[in-house]
C-alpha positions as CSV (number, residue, x, y, z in Angstrom):
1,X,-14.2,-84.8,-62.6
2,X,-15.3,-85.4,-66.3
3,X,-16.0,-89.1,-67.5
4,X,-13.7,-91.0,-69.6
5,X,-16.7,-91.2,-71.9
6,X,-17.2,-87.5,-73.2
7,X,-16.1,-87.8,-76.0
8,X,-19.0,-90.2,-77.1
9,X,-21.4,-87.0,-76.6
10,X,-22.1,-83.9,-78.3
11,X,-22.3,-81.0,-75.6
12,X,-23.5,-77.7,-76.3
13,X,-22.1,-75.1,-73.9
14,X,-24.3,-72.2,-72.2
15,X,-22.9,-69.6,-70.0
16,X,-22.9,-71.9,-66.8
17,X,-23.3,-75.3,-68.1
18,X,-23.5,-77.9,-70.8
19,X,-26.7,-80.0,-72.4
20,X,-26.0,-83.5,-74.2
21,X,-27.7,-83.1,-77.6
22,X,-26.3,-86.4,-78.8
23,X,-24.8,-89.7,-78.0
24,X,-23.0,-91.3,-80.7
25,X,-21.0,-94.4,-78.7
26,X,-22.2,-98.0,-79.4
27,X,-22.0,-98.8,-76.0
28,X,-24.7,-100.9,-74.0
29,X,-24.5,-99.3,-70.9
30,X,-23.8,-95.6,-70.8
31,X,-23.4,-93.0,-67.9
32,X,-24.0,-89.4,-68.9
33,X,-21.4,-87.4,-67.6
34,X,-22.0,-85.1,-64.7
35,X,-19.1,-82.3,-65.6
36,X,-17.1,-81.2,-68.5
37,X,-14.4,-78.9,-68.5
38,X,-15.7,-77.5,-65.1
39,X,-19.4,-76.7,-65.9
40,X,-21.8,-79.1,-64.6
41,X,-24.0,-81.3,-67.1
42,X,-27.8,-80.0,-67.0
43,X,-29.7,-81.6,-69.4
44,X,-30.5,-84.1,-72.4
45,X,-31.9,-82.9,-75.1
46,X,-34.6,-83.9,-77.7
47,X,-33.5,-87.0,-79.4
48,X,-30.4,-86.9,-77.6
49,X,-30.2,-91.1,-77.5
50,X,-32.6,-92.0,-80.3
51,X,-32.2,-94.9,-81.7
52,X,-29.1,-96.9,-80.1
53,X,-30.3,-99.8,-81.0
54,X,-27.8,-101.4,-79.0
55,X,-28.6,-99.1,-75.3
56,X,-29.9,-101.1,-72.5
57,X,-29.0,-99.2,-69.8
58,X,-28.6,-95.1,-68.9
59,X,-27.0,-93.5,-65.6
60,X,-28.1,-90.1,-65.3
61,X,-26.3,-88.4,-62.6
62,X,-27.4,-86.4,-60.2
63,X,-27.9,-82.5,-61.0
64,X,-29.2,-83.1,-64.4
65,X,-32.9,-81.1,-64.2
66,X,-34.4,-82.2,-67.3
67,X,-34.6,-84.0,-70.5
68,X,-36.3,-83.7,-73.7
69,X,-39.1,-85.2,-75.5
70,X,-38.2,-88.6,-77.3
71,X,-34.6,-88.5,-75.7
72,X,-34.6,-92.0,-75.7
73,X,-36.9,-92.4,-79.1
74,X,-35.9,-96.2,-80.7
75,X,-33.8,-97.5,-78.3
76,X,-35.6,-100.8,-78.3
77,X,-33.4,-102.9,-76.5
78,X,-33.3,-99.9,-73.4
79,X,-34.8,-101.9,-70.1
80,X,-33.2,-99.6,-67.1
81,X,-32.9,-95.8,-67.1
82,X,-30.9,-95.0,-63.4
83,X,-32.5,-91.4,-62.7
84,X,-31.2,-89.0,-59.7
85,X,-33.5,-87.2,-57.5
86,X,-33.1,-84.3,-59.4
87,X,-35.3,-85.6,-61.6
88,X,-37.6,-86.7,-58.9
């Protein structure tokens, strides 16, 4: 099922599944979305929260396998990032 919150997040589509290259919500707690339009979500790209000043928290569901560097660059008021096991 997608999230309500999609359309906060820029997604750029592959051939089996989507990567978040951006979050533009204002939101303090945020939940990357796990599926969109079928395809499961894999990854975050670089930069792909930087600097949402207002972030505090991040759920990243489970089957997302990786994220980039300084995904979370600026976020200075960020204290909890929820990561799955498939990030273990």
């Amino acid at each position: 099922m997608d999230n309500d919150n999609v359309f906060d997040f820029e997604l750029n589509e592959t051939e089996n599944c989507w990567t978040v290259s951006q979050y533009n919500g204002g939101d303090e707690e945020v939940t990357v979305p796990a599926f969109h339009k079928g395809k499961p979500v894999k990854a975050l790209e670089t930069h792909a929260f930087a600097f949402r000043k207002r972030l505090k928290h991040v759920i990243i569901p489970e089957g997302i396998i990786s994220f980039g560097e300084y995904a979370f660059q600026g976020c200075t008021k960020l204290t909890d990032i929820k990561i799955p096991e498939s990030l273990a």
